[in-house]
PyMOL Python script that loads the backbone (N, CA, C, O; Angstrom):
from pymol import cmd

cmd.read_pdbstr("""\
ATOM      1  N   UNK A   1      29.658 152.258  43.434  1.00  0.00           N
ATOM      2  CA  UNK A   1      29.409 153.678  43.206  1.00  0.00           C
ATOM      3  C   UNK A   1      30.137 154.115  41.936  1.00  0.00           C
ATOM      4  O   UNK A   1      31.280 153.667  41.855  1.00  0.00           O
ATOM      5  N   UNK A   2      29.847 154.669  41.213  1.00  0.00           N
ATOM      6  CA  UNK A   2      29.867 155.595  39.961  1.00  0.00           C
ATOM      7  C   UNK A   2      31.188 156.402  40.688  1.00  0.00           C
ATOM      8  O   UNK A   2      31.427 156.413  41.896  1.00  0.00           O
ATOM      9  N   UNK A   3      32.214 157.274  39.291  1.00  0.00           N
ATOM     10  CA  UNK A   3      32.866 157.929  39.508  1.00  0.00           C
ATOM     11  C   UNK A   3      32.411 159.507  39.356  1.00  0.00           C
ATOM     12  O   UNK A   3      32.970 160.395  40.001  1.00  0.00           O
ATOM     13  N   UNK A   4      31.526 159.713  38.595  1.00  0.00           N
ATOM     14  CA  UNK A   4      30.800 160.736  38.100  1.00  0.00           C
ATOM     15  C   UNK A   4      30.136 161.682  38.835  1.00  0.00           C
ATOM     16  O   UNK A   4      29.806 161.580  40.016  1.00  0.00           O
ATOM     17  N   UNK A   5      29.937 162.675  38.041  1.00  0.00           N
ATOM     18  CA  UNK A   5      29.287 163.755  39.229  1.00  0.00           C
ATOM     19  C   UNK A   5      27.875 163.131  39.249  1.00  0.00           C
ATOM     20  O   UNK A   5      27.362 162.342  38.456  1.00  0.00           O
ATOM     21  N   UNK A   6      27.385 163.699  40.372  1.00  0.00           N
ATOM     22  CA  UNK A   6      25.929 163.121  40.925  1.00  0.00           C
ATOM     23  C   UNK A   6      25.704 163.642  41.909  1.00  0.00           C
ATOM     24  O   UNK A   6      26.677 164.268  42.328  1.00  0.00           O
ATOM     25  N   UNK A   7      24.450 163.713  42.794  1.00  0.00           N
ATOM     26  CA  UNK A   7      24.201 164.110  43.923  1.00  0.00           C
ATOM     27  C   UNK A   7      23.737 162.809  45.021  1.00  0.00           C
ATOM     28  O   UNK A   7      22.789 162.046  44.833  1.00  0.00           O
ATOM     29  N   UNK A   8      24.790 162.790  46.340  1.00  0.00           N
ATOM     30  CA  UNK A   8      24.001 161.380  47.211  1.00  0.00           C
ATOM     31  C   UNK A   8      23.162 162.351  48.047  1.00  0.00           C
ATOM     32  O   UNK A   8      23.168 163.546  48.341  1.00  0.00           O
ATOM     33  N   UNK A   9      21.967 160.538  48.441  1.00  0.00           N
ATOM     34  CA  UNK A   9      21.190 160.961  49.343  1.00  0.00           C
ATOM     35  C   UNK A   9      21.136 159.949  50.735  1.00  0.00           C
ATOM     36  O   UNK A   9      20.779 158.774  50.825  1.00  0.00           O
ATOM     37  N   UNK A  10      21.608 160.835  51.710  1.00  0.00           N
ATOM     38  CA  UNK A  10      21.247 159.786  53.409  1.00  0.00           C
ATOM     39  C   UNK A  10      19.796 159.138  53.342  1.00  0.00           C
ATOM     40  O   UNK A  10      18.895 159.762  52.782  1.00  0.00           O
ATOM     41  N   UNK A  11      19.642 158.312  53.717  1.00  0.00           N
ATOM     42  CA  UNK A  11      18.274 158.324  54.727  1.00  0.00           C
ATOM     43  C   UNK A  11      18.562 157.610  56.050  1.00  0.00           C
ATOM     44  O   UNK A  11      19.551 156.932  56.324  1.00  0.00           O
ATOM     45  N   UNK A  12      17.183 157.982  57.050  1.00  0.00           N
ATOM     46  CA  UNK A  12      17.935 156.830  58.613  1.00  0.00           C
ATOM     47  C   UNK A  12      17.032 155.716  58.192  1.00  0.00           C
ATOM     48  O   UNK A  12      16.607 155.508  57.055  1.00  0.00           O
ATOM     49  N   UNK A  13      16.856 155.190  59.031  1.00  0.00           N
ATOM     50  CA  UNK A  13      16.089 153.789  59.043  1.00  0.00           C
ATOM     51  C   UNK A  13      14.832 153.781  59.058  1.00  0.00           C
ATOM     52  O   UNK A  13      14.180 152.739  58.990  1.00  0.00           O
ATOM     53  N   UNK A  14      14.347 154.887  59.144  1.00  0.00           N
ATOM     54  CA  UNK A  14      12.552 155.131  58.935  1.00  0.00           C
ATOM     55  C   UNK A  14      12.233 155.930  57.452  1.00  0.00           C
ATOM     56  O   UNK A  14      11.215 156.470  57.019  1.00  0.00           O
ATOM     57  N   UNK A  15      13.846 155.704  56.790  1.00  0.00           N
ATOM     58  CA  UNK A  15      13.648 156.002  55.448  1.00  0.00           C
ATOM     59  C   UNK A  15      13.963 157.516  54.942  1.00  0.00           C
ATOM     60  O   UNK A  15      14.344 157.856  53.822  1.00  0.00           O
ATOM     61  N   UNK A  16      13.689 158.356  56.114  1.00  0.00           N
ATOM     62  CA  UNK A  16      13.670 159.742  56.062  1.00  0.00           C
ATOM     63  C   UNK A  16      14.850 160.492  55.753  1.00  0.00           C
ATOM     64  O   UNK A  16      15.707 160.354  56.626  1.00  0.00           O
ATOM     65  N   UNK A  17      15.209 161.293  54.737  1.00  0.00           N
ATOM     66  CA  UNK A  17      16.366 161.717  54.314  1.00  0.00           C
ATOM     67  C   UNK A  17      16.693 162.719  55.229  1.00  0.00           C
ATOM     68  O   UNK A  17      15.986 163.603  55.712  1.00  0.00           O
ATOM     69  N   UNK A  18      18.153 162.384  55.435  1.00  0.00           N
ATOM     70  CA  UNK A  18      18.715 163.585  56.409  1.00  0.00           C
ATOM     71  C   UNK A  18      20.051 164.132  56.104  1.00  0.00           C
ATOM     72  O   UNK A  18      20.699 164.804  56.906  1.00  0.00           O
ATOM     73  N   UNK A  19      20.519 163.753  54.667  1.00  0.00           N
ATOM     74  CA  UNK A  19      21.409 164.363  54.616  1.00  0.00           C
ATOM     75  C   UNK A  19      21.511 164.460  52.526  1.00  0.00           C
ATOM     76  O   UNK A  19      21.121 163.497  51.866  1.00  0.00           O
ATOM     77  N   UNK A  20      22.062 165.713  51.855  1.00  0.00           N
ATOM     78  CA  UNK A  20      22.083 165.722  50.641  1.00  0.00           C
ATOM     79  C   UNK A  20      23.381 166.431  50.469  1.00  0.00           C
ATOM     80  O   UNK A  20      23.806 167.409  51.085  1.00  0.00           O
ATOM     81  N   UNK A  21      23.937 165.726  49.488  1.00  0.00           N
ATOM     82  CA  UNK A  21      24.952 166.381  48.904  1.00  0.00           C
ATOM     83  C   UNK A  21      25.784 166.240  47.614  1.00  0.00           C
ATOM     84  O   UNK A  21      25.385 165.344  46.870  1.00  0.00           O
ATOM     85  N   UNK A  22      26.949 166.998  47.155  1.00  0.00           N
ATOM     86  CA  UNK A  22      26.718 167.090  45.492  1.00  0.00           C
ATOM     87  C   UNK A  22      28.291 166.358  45.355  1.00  0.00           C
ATOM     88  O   UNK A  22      29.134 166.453  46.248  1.00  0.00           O
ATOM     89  N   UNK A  23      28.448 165.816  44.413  1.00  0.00           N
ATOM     90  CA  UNK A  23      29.941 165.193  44.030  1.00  0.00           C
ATOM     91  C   UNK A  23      30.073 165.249  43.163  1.00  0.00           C
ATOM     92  O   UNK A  23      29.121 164.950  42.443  1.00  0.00           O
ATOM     93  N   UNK A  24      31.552 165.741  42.439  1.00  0.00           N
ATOM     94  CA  UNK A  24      32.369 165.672  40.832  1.00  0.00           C
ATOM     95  C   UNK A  24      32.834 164.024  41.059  1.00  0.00           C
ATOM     96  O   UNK A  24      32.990 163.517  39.948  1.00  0.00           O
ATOM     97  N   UNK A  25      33.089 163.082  42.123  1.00  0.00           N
ATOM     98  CA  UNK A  25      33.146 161.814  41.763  1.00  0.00           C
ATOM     99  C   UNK A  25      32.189 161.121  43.237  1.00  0.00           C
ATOM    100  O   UNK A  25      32.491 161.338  44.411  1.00  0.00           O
ATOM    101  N   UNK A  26      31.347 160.515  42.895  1.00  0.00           N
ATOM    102  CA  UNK A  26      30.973 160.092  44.116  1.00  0.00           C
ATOM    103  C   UNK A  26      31.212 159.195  44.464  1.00  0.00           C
ATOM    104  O   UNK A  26      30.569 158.886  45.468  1.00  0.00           O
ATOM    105  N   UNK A  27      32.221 158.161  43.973  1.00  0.00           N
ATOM    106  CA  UNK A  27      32.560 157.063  44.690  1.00  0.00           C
ATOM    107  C   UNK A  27      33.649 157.579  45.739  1.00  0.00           C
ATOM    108  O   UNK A  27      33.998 157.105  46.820  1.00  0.00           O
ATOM    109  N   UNK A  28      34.125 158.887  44.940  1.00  0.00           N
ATOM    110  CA  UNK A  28      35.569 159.374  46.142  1.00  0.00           C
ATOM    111  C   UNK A  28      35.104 159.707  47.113  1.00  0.00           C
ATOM    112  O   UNK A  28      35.759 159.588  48.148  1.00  0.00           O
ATOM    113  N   UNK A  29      33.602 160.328  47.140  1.00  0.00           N
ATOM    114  CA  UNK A  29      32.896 161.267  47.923  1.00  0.00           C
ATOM    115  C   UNK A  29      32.598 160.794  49.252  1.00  0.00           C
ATOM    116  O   UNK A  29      33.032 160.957  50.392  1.00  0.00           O
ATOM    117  N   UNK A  30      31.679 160.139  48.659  1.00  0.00           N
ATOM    118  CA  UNK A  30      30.923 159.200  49.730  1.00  0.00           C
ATOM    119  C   UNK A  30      31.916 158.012  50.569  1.00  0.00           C
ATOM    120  O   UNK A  30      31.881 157.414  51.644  1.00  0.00           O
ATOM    121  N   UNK A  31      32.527 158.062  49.737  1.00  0.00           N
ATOM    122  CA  UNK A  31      33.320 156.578  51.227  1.00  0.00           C
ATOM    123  C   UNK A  31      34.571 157.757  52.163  1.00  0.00           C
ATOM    124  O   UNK A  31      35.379 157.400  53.020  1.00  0.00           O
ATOM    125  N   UNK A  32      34.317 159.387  51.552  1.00  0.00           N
ATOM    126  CA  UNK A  32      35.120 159.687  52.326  1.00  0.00           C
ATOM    127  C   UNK A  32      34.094 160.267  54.239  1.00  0.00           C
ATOM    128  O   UNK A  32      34.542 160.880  55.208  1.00  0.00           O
ATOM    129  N   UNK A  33      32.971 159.794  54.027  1.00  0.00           N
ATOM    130  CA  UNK A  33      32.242 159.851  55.500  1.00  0.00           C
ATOM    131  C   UNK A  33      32.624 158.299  56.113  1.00  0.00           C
ATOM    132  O   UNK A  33      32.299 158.039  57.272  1.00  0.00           O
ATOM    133  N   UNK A  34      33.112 157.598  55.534  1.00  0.00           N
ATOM    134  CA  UNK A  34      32.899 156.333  55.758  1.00  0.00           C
ATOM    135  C   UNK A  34      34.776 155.914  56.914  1.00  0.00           C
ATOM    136  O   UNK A  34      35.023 154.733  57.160  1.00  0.00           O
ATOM    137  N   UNK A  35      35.503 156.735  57.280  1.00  0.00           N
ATOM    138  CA  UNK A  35      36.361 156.985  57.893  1.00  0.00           C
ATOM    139  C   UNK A  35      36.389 156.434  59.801  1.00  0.00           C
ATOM    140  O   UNK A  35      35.305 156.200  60.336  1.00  0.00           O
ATOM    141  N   UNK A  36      37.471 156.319  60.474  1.00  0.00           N
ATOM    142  CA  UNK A  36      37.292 156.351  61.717  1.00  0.00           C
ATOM    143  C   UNK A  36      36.748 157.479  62.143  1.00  0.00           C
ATOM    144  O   UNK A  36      37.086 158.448  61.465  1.00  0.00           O
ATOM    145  N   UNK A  37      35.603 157.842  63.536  1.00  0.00           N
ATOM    146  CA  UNK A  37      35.012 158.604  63.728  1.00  0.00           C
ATOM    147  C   UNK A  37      36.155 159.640  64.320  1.00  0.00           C
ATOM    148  O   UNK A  37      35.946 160.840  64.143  1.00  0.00           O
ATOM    149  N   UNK A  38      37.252 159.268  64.954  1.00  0.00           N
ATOM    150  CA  UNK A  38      38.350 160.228  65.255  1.00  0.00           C
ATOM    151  C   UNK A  38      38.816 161.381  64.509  1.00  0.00           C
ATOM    152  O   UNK A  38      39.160 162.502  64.881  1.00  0.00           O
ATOM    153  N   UNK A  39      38.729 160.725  63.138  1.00  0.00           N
ATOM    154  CA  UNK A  39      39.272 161.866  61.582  1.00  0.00           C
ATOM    155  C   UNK A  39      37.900 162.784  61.351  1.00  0.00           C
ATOM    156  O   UNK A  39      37.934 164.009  61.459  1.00  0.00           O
ATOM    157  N   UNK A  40      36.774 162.094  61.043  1.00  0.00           N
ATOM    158  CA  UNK A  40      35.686 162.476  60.910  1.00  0.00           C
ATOM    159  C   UNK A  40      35.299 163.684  62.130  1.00  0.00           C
ATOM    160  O   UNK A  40      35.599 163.298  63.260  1.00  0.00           O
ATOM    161  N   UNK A  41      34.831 164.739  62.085  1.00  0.00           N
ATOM    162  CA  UNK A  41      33.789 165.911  62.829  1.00  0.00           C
ATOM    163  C   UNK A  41      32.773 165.222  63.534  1.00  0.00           C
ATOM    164  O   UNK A  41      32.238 164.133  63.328  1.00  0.00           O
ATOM    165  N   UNK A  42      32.608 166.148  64.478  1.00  0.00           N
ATOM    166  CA  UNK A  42      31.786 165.642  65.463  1.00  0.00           C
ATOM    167  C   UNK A  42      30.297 165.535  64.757  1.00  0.00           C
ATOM    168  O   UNK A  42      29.427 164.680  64.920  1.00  0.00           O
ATOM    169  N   UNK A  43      30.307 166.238  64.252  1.00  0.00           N
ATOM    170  CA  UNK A  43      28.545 166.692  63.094  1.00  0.00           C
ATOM    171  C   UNK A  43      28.632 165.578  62.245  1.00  0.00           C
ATOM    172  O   UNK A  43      27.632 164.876  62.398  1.00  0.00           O
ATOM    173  N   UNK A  44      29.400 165.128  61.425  1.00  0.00           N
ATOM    174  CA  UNK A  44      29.681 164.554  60.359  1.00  0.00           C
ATOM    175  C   UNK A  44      29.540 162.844  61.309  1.00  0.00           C
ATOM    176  O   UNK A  44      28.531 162.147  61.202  1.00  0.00           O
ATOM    177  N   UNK A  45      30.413 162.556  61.934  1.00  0.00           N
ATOM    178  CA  UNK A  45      30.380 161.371  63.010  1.00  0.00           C
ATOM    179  C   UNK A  45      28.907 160.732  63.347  1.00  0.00           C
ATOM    180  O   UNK A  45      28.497 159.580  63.209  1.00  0.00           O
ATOM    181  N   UNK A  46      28.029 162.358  64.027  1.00  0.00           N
ATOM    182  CA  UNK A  46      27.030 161.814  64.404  1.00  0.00           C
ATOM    183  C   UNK A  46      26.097 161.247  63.166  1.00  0.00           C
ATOM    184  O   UNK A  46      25.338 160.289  63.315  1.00  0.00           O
ATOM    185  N   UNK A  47      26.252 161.961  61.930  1.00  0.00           N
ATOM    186  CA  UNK A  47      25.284 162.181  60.766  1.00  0.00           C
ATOM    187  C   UNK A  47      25.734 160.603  60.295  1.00  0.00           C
ATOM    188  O   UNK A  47      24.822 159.835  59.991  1.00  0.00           O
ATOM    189  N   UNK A  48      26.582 160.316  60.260  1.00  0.00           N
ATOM    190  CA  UNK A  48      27.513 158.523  59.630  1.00  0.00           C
ATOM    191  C   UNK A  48      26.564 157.569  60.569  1.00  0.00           C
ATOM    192  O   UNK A  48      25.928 156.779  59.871  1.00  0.00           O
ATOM    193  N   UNK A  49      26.359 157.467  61.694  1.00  0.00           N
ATOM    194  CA  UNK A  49      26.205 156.816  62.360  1.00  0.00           C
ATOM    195  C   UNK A  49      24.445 156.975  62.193  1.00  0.00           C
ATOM    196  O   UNK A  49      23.859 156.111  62.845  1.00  0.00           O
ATOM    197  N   UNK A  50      23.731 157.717  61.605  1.00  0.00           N
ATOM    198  CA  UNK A  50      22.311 157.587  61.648  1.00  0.00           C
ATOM    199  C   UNK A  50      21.967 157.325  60.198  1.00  0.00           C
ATOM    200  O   UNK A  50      20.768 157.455  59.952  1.00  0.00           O
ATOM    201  N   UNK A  51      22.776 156.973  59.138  1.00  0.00           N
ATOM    202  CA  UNK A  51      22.585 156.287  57.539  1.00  0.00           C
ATOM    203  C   UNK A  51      22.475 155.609  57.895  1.00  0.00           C
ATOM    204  O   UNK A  51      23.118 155.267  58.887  1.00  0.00           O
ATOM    205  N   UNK A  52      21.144 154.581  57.078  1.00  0.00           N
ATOM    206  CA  UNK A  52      20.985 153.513  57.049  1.00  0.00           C
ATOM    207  C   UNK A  52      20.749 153.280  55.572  1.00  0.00           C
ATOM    208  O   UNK A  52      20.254 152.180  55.330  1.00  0.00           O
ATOM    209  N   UNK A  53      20.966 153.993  54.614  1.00  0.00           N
ATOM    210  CA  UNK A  53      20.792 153.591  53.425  1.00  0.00           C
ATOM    211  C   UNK A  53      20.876 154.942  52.578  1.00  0.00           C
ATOM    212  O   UNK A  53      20.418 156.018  52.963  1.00  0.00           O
ATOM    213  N   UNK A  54      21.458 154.747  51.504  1.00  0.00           N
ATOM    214  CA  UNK A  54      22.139 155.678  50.387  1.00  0.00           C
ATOM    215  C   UNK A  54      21.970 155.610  49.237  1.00  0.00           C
ATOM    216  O   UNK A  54      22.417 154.617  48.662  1.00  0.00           O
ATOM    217  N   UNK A  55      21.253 156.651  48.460  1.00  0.00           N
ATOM    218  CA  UNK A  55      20.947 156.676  47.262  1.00  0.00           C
ATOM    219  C   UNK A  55      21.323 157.459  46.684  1.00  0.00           C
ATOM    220  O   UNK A  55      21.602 158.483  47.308  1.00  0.00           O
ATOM    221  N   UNK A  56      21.469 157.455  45.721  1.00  0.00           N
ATOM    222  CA  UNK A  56      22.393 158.489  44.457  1.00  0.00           C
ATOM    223  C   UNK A  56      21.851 158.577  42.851  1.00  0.00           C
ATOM    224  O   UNK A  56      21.416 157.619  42.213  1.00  0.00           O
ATOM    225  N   UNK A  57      22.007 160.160  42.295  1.00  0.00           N
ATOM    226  CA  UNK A  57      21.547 160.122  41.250  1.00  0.00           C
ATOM    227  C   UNK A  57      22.661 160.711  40.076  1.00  0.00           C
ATOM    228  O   UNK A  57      22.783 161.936  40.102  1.00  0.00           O
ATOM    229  N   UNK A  58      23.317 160.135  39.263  1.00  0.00           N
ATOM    230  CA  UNK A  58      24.383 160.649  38.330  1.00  0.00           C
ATOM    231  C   UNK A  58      23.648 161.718  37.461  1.00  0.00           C
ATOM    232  O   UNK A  58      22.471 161.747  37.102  1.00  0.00           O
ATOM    233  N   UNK A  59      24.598 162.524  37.241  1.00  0.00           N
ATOM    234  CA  UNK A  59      24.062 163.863  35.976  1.00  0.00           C
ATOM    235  C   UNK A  59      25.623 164.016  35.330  1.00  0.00           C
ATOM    236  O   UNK A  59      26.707 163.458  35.505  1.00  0.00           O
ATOM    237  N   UNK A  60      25.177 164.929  34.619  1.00  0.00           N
ATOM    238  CA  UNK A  60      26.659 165.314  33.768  1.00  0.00           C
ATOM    239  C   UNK A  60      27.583 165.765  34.002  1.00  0.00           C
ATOM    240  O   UNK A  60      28.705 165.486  33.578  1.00  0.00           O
ATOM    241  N   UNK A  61      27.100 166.929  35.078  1.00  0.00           N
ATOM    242  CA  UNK A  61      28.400 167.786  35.330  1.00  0.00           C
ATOM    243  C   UNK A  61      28.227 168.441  36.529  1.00  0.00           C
ATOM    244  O   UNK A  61      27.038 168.490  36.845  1.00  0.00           O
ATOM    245  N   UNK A  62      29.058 169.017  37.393  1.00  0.00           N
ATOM    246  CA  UNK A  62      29.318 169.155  38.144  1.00  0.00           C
ATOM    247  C   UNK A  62      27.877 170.708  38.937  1.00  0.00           C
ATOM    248  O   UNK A  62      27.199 170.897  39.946  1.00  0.00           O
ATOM    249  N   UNK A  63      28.123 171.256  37.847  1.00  0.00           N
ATOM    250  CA  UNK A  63      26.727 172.340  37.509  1.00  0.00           C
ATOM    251  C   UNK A  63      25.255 171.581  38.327  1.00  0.00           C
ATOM    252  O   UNK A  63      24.616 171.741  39.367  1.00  0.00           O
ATOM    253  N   UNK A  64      25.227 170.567  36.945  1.00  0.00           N
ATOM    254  CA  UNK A  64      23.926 170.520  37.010  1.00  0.00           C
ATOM    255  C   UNK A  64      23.545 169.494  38.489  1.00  0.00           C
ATOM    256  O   UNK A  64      22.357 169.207  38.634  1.00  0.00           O
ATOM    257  N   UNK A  65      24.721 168.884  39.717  1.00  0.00           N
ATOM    258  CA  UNK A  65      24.679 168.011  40.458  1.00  0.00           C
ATOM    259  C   UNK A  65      24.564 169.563  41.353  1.00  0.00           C
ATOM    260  O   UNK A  65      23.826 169.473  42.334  1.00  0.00           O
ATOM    261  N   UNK A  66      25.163 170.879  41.144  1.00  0.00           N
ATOM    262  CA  UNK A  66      25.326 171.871  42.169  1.00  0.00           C
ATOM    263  C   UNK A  66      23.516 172.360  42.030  1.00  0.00           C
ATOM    264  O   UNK A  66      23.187 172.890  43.091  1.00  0.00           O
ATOM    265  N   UNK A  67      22.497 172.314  41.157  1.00  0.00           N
ATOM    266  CA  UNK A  67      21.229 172.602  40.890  1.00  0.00           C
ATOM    267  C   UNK A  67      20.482 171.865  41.314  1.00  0.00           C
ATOM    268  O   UNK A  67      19.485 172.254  41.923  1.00  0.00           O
ATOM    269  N   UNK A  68      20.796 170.392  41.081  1.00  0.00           N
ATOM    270  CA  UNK A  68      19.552 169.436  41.875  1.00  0.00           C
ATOM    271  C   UNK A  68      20.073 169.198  43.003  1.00  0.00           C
ATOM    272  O   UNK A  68      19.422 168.320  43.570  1.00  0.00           O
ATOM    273  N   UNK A  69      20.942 169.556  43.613  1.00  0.00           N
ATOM    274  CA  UNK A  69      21.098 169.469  45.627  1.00  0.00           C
ATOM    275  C   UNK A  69      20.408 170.352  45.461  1.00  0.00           C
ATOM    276  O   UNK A  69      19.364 169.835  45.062  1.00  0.00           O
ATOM    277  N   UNK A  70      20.248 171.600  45.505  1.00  0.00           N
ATOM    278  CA  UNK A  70      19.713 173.065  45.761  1.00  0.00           C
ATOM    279  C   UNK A  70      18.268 172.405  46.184  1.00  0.00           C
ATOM    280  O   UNK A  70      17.662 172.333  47.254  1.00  0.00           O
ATOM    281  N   UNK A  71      17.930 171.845  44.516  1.00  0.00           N
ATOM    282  CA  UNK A  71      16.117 171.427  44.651  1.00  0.00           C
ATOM    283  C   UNK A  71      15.583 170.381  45.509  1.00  0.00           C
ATOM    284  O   UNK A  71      14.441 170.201  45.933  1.00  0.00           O
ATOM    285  N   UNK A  72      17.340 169.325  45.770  1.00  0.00           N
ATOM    286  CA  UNK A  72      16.609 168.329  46.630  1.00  0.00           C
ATOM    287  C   UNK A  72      16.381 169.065  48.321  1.00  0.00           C
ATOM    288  O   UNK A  72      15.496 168.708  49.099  1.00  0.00           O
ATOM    289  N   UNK A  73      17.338 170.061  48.577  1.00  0.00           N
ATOM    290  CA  UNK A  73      17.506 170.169  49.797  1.00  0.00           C
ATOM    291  C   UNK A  73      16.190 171.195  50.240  1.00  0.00           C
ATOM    292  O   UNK A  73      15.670 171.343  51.346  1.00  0.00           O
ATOM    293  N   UNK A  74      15.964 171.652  49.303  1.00  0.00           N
ATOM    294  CA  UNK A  74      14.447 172.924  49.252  1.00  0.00           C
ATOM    295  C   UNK A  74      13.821 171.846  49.641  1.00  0.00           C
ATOM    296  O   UNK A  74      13.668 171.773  50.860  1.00  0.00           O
ATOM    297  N   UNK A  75      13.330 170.819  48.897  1.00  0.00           N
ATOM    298  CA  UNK A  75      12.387 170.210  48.958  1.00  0.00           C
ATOM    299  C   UNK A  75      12.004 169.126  49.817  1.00  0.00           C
ATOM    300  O   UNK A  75      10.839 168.882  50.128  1.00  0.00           O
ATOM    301  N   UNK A  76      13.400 168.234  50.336  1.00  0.00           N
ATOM    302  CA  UNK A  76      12.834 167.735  51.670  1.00  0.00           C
ATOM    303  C   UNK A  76      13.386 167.996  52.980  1.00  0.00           C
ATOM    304  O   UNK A  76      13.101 167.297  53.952  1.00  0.00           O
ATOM    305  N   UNK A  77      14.392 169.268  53.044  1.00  0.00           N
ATOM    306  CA  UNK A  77      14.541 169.707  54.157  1.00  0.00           C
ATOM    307  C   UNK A  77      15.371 169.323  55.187  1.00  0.00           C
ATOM    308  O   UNK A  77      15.127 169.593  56.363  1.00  0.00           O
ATOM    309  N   UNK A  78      16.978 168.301  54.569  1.00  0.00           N
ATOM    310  CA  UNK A  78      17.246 167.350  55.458  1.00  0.00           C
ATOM    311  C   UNK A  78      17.679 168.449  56.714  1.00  0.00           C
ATOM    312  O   UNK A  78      18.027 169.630  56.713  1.00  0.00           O
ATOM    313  N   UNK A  79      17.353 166.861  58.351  1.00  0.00           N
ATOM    314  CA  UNK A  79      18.198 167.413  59.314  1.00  0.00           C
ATOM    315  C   UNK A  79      19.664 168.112  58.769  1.00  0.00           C
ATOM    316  O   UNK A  79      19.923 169.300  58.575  1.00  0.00           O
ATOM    317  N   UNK A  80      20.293 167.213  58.646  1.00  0.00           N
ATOM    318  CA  UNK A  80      22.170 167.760  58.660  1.00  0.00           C
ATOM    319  C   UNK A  80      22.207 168.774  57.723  1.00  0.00           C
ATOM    320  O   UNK A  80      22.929 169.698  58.098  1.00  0.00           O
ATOM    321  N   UNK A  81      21.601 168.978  56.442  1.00  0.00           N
ATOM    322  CA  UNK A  81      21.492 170.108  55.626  1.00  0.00           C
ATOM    323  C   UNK A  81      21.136 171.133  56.365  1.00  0.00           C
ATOM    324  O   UNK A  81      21.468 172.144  55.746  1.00  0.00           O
ATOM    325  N   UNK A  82      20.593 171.432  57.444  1.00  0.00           N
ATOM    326  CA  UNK A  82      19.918 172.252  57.678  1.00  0.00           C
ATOM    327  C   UNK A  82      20.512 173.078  59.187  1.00  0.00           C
ATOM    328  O   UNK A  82      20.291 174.252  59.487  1.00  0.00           O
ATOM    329  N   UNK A  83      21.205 172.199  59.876  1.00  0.00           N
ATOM    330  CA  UNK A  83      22.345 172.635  61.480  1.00  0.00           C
ATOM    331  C   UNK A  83      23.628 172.964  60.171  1.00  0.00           C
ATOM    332  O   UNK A  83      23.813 174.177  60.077  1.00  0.00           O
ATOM    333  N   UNK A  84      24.279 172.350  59.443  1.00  0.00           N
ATOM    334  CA  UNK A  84      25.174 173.393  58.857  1.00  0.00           C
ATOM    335  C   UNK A  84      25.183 174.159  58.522  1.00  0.00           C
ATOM    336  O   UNK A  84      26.146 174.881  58.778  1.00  0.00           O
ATOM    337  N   UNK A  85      23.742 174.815  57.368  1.00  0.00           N
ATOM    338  CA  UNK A  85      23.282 176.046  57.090  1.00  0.00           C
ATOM    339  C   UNK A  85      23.174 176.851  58.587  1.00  0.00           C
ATOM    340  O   UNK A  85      23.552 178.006  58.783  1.00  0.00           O
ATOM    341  N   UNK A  86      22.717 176.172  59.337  1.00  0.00           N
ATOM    342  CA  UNK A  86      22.660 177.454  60.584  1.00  0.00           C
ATOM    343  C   UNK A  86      23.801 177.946  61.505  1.00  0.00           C
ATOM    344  O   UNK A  86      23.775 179.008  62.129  1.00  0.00           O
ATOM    345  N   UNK A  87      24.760 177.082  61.512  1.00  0.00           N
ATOM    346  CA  UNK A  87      26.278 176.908  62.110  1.00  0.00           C
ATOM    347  C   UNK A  87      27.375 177.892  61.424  1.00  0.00           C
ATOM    348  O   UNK A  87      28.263 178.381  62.123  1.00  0.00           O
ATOM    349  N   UNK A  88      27.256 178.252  59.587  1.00  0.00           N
ATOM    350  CA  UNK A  88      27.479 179.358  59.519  1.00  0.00           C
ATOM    351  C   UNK A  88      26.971 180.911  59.353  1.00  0.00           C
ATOM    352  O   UNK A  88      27.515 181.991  59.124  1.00  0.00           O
ATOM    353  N   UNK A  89      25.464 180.382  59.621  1.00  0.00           N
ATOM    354  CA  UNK A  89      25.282 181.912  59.898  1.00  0.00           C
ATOM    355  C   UNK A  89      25.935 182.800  61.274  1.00  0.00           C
ATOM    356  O   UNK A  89      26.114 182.407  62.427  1.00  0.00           O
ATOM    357  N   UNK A  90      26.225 184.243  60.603  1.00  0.00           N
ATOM    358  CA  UNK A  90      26.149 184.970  62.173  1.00  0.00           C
ATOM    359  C   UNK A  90      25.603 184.689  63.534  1.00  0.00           C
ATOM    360  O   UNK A  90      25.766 185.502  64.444  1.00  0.00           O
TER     361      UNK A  90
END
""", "prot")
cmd.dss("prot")
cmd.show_as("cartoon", "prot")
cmd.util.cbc("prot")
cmd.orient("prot")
């Protein structure tokens, strides 16, 4: 993994992305889901345990990794993107 900002992407094993998110380093990022499930959240725990494969795209800066989550998450809608958005609403 790259140190750089970028945005990763989950998928489960039928390929289907279920989780997006943005990093100023993503090698720090990403191995920090990668923890005993004890440290790790119960949300976060379950979401680790249904990756089956991880893809990532580097950009420049931290900006432009905060713009293409926005577009990736519009656009395919992950599960886990989508129970956190609702967990802090009212």
């Amino acid at each position: 993994m790259p140190t750089t900002p970028g945005v990763y992407i989950y998928k489960n094993i039928q390929s289907k992305v279920i989780y997006i998110g943005k990093a100023k380093n993503l090698k720090q990022r990403v191995s920090s889901y990668f923890k005993p499930p004890t440290i790790l959240g119960l949300k976060t725990a379950k979401l680790v345990q249904n990756i089956a494969s991880l893809e990532y795209i580097r950009v420049q800066s931290e900006i432009e990794a905060l713009l293409l989550e926005s577009q990736l998450i519009k656009k395919f809608k992950p599960f886990y993107n989508l129970i956190s958005k609702d967990d802090k609403s009212p």
